[in-house]
N, C-alpha and C positions, 0 to 999 in steps of 0.2 A: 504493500500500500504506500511504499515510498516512493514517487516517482523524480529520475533523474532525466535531466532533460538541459541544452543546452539552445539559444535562440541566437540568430543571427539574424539580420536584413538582407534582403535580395538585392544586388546591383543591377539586375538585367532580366528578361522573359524568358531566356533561352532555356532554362528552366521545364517550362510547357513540353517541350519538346522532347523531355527525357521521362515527362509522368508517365505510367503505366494508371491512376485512375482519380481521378477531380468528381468529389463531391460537394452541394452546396450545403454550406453550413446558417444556420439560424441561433442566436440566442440572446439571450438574456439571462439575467443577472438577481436572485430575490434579495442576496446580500453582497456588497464589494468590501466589507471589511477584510485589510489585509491579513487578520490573523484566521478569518473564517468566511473565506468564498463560497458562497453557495449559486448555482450555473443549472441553467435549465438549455440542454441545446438539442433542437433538431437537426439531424443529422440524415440527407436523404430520406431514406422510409422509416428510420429509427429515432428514438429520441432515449435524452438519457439526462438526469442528476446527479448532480455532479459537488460533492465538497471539498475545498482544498484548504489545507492548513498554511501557517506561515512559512516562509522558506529560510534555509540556514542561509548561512553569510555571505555565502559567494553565490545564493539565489540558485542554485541548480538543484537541490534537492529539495522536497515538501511530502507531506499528508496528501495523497488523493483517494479519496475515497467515490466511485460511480456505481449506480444501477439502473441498468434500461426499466423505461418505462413506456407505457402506450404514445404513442405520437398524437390522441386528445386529451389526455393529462396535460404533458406537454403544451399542446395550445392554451388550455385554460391555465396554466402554471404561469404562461409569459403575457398574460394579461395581469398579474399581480409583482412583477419585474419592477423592477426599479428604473428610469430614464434612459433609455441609450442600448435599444439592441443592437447586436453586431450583426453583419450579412458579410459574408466570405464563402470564396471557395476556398477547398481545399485539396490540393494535388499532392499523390504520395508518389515519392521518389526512391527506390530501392539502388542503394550504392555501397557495393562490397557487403559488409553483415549486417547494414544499418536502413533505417530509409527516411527519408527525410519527407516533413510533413512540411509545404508550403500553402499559406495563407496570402489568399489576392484579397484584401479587405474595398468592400463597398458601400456606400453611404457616405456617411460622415468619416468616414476612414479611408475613403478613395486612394488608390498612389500610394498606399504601405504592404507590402510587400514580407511576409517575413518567414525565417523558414527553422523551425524547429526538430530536432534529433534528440530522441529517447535514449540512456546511456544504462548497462547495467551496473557502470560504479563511475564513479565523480573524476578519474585520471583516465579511463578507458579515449585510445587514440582513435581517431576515426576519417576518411576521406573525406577531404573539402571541396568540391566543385567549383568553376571557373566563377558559378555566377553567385558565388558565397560572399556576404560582406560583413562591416563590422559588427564583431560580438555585442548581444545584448543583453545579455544573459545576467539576471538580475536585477536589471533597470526597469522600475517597476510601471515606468510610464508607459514600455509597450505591454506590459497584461493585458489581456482581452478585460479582466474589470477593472482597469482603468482607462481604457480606449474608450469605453461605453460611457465614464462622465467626460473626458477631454478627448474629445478626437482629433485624430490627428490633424485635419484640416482645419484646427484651429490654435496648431501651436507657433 
């Protein structure tokens, strides 16, 4: 239930190019308190809840706790959301052991780009792709629940 994960910014679309499969992502947010994220997302024909704890220091590991649930739960769930749902796809990239989860964000978050890698320990090495940019890994302004009160088109 500890999830490791490291988040970079995309430079470039070339990206598209190497997915193997892009889903549209839907969500919202009941709580964004940093120490207890609670995340309502529809996900394609799934939907799921989602809790996350605070993250240690260097922001790569945290508490996640998910369980699917009905995708009309789901609807009535993000009409009780808090201001600011996200709309993104998302394209999974398989490269070497790892695969890399890219977020084309839409809306309010237009033009950010970002591409996250699951890790099973915090020093684990892993392939970086051309169109990989700066680490962001901890910075808590790209969190999806923090994108949903300031987004990015208004920093």
């Amino acid at each position: 239930m500890i999830e490791i994960e490291r988040k970079f910014l995309v430079t470039s679309e070339t990206f598209k190019n190497e997915a193997q499969k892009s889903t549209r992502i839907i969500q919202g947010f009941l709580n964004t308190d940093p120490e207890r994220t609670v995340r309502i997302r529809i996900r394609g024909e799934y939907a799921f809840i989602t809790v996350k704890g605070i993250g240690n220091i260097s922001g790569t590991s945290r508490f996640e706790w998910e369980k699917e649930i009905d995708v009309s739960e789901a609807e009535q769930l993000m009409l009780l959301c808090e201001k600011g749902i996200i709309e993104k796809i998302r394209y999974e990239i398989s490269l070497g052991n790892h695969t890399y989860e890219v977020d084309e964000f839409f809306g309010e978050n237009k033009d950010l780009i970002i591409a996250e890698i699951e890790l099973e320990d915090e020093n684990e090495t892993f392939l970086k792709p051309d169109w990989l940019g700066e680490e962001v890994t901890g910075n808590q302004k790209y969190y999806n629940s923090q994108l949903s009160k300031k987004p990015y088109t208004t920093w």
